[in-house]
VMD Tcl script that draws the C-alpha trace (Angstrom):
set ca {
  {184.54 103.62 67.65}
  {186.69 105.82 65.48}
  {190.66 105.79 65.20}
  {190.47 108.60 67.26}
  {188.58 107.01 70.31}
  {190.44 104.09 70.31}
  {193.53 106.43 71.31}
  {191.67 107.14 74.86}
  {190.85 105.64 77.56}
  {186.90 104.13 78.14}
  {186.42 106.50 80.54}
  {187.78 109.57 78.28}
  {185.36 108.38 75.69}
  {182.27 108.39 77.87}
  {183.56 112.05 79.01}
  {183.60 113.46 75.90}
  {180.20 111.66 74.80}
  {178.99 112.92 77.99}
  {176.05 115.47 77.74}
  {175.92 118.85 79.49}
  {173.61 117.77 82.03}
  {175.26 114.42 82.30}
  {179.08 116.56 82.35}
  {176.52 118.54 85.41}
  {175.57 115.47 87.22}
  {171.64 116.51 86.86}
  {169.04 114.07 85.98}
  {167.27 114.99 83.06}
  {163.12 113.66 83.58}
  {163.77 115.04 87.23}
  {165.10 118.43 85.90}
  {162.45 118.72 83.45}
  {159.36 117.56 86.54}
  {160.93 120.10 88.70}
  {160.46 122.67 86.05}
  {156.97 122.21 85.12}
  {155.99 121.92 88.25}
  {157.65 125.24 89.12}
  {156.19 126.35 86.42}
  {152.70 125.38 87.40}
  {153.30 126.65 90.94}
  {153.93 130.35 89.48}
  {150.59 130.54 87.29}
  {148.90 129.17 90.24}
  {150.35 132.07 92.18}
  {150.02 134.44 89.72}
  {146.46 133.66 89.61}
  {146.00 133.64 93.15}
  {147.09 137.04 94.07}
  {145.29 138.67 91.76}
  {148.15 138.88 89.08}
  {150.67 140.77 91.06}
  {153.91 140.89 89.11}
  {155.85 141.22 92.69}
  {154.68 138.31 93.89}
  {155.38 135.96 90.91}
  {159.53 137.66 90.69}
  {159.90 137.15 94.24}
  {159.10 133.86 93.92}
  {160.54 132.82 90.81}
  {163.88 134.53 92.27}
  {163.51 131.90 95.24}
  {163.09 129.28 92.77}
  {165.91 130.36 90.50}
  {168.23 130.69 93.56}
  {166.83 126.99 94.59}
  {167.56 125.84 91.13}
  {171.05 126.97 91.29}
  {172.18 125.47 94.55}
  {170.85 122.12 93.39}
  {173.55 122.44 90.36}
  {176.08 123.20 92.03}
  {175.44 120.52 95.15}
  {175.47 118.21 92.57}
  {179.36 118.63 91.60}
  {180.25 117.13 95.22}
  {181.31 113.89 95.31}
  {178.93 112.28 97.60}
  {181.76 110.44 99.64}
  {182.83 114.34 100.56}
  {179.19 115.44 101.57}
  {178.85 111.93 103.59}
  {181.89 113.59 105.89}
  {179.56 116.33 106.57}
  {176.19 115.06 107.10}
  {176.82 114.34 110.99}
  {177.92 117.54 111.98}
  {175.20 118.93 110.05}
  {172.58 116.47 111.58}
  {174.11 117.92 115.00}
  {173.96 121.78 114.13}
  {170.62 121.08 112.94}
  {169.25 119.73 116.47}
  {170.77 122.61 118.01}
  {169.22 124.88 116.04}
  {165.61 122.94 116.73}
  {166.97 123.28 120.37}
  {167.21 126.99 120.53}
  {163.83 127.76 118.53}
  {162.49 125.62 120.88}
  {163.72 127.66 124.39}
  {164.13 131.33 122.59}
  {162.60 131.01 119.16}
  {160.47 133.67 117.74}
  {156.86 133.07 117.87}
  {154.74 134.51 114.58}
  {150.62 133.28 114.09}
  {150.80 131.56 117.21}
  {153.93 129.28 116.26}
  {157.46 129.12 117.51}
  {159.50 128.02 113.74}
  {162.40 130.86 113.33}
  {165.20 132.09 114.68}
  {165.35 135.93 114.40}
  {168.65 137.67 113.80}
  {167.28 141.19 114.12}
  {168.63 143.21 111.04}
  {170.06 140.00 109.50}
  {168.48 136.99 108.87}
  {165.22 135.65 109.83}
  {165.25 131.53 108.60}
  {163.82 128.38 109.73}
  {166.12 124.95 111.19}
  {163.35 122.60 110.29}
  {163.82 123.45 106.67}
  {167.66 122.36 106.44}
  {166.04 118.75 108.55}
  {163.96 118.35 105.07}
  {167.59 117.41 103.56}
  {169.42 116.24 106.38}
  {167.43 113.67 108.04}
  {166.85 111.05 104.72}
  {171.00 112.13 104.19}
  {171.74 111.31 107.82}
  {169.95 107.54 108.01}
  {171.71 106.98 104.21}
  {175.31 107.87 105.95}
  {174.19 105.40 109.04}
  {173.05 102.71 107.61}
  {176.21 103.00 104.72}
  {178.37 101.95 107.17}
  {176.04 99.23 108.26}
  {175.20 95.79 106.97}
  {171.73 95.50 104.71}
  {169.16 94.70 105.73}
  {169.84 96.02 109.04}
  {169.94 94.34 112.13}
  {167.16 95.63 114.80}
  {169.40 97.69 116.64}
  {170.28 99.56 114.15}
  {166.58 100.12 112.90}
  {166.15 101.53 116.33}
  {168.70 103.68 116.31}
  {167.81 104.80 112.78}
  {164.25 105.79 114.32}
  {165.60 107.40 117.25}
  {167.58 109.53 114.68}
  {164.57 110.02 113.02}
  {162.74 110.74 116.48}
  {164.56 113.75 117.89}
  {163.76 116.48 115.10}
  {160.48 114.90 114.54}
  {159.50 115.54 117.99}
  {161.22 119.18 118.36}
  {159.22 120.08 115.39}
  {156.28 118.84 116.99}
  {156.28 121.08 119.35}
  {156.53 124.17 117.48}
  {154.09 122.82 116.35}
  {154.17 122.19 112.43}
  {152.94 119.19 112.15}
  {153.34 118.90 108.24}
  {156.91 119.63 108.03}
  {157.59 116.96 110.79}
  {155.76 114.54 108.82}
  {157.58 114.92 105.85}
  {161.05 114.42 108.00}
  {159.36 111.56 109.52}
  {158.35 110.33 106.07}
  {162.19 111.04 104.43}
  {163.79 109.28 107.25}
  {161.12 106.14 106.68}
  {162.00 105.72 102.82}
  {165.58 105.94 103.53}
  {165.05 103.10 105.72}
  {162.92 100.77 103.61}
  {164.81 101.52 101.12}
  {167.33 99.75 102.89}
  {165.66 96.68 103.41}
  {163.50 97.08 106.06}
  {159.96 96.01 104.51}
  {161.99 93.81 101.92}
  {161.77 89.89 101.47}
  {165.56 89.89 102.70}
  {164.71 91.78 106.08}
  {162.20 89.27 106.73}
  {163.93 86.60 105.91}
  {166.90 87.12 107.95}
  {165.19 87.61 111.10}
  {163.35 84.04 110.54}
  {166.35 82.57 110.26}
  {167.64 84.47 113.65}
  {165.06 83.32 115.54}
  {165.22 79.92 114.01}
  {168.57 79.48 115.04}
  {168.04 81.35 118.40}
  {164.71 78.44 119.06}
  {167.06 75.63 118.36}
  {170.31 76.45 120.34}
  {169.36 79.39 122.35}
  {171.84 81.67 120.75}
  {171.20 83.84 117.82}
  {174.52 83.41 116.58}
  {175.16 79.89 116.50}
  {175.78 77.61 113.83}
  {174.64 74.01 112.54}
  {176.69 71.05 111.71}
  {175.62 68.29 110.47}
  {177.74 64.60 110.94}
  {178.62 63.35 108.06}
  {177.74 59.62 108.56}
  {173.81 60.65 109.74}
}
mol new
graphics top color blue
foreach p $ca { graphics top sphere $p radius 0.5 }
foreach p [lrange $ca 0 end-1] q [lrange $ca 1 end] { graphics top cylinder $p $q radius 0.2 }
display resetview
């Protein structure tokens, strides 16, 4: 460390060390995956519909546009996007709740809501991101592994859009929630060594003294 350095802080120093995509908060091997396979995606499409130019702008716009919002998500703090990820979780069964009773029907499925002249967009998409962020902000506040109560409630979280989506029916999208809701909750601990191992010793303890939450003594003279 230079003269220099040593005049700020540790945390100035890894600032100004920083990278641009570290400054960014973007993973690097993820960035560069996402890009090839975008980039795969659009030759494949380019290919496939018979090398129309239109095609392949429109959808490298999308991706560009996707690309963008994931940079600047990425500058929240994740404590202020935690605040929000109940409300969203609530708008978003709402808006499964109206495609379901007055949603517009296209190729024999019932997936969008149809703003005529405005906007024609899909709820189960914004479920993709807010079901794996909703169990993360339940189980936060929640001791790991968690207990079975809150497994269940975890699945019945995961339960409600799964089932709306059902019905639409698109059965791959509501696989994929069920799926990102699942990982959240093993990565938790639910298919760990410690998940098992704490509810041997609950029902240990609940065999020997009836009570799940009692505890052993033991005298010292025995």
């Amino acid at each position: 460390m230079n003269n220099f350095d040593r005049m700020l802080s540790s945390e100035d120093v890894m600032r100004r060390r920083a990278t641009l995509l570290q400054r960014l908060h973007i993973d690097g091997p993820l960035l560069v995956l996402l890009l090839i396979l975008a980039a795969g995606s659009l030759f494949v499409l380019y290919s496939a519909s018979g090398k129309s130019w239109d095609l392949l702008a429109k959808q490298a716009t999308s991706f560009g546009i996707g690309l963008v919002s994931m940079i600047v998500i990425a500058q929240f703090e994740p404590r202020f996007m935690a605040r929000w990820v109940p409300l969203g979780y609530v708008i978003g069964v709402v808006l499964l709740l109206v495609v379901d009773i007055m949603g517009h029907n296209a190729m024999g499925a019932t997936r969008w809501i149809n703003i005529p002249g405005v906007i024609r967009f899909q709820p189960s998409e914004f479920m993709k991101i807010l079901m794996p962020a909703t169990i993360a902000w339940y189980l936060s506040k929640r001791t790991l592994p968690p207990q079975l109560k809150h497994v269940g409630i975890s699945l019945l979280l995961i339960g409600v859009p799964f089932a709306l989506i059902v019905r639409q029916p698109d059965l791959g999208t509501s696989l994929l929630i069920l799926a990102g809701g699942a990982f959240v909750l093993f990565w938790a601990g639910c298919a760990g060594a410690g998940f098992s191992a704490y509810w041997r010793r609950r029902f240990r303890c609940r065999s020997r003294c009836g009570s799940s939450s009692c505890t052993t003594t033991r005298s010292s003279g025995s």
